[in-house]
C-alpha positions in Angstrom: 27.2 66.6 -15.9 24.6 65.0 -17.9 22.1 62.6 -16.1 22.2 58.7 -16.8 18.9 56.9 -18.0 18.2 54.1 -16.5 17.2 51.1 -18.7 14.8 48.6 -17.2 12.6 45.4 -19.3 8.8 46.4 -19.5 6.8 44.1 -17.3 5.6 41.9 -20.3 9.2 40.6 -20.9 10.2 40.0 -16.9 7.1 37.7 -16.6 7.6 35.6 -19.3 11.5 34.7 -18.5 10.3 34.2 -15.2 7.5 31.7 -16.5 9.9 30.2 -18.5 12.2 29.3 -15.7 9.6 28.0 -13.1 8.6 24.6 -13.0 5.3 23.1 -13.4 3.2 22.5 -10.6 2.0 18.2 -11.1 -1.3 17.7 -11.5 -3.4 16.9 -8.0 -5.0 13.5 -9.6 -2.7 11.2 -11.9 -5.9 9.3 -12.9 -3.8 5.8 -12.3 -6.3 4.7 -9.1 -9.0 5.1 -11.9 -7.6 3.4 -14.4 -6.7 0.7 -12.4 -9.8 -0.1 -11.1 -11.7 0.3 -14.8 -9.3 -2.5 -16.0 -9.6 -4.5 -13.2 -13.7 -4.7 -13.5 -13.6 -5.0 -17.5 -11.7 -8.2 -16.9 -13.3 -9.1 -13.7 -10.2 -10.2 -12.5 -9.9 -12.2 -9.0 -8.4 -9.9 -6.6 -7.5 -10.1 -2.7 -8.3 -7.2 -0.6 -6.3 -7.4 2.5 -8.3 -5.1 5.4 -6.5 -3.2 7.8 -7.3 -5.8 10.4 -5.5 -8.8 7.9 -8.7 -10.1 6.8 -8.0 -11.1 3.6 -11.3 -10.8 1.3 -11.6 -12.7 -2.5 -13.8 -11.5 -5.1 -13.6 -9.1 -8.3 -14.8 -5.2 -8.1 -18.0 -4.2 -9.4 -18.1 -0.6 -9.1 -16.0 1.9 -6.7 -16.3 5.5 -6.1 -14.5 8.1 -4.2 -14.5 6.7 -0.6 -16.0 3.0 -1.4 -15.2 -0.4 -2.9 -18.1 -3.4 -4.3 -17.0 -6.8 -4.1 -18.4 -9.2 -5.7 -17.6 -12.8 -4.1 -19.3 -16.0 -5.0 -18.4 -18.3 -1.3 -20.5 -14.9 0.4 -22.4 -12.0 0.3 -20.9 -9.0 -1.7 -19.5 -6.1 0.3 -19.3 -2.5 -0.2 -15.9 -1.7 1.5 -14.6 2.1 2.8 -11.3 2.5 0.9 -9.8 3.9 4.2 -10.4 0.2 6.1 -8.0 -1.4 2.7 -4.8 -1.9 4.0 -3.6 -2.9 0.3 -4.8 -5.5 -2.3 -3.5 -7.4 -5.0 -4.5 -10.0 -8.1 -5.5 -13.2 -6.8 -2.9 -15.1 -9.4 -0.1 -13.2 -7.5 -0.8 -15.4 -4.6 -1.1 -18.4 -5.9 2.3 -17.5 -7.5 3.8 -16.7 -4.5 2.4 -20.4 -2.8 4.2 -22.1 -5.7 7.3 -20.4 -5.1 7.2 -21.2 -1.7 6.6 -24.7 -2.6 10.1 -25.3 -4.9 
C-alpha cells in the first residue's frame, strides 16, 4: 500500500477567503451629529430644544462639544446645556408649520 498525501491551502490563502467573506465592522462615529450641528450654526438657524422636563428652549447654537450645547437666545441669557438633559430638538420653522396645519 502506498501512503496518501494530504493536500491542505497554505495559511496565506485560508485568511484571505475568510477576509473576503466577513463583513465589515461600521464605523463607531457616522459624523452625522457633527455635521448637523456645523450646518445648523453656519446658518444660525432658529431652533427649539425641548429638555427632558418639556421645557421648550428658542435660540440658535453657537458652539457644542462632546457632552454640551450653547444657545444663543435674544428674549434671555444664553445657556450652555448638557446634551444628556435634551430630550430632542427641532428647527423653529417646523413649529410654526405644524401651528398652521393645525389651524386649516
Amino acid at each position: 500500500m502506498t501512503q496518501r498525501k494530504l493536500i491542505r491551502p497554505d495559511s496565506g490563502e485560508q485568511r484571505s477567503s475568510r477576509g473576503a467573506r466577513r463583513k465589515q465592522v461600521p464605523p463607531e462615529q457616522t459624523n452625522a451629529e457633527e455635521f448637523y450641528y456645523l450646518k445648523q450654526m453656519a446658518a444660525k438657524t432658529p431652533m427649539v430644544v425641548v429638555l427632558t422636563n418639556d421645557e421648550e428652549l428658542h435660540g440658535w447654537i453657537e458652539w457644542y462639544d462632546k457632552g454640551t450645547l450653547k444657545l444663543n437666545r435674544q428674549n434671555g441669557p444664553n445657556l450652555l446645556i448638557l446634551k444628556h438633559n435634551i430630550r430632542y430638538m427641532f428647527k423653529e420653522e417646523e413649529l410654526k408649520r405644524f401651528r398652521r396645519r393645525e389651524r386649516s
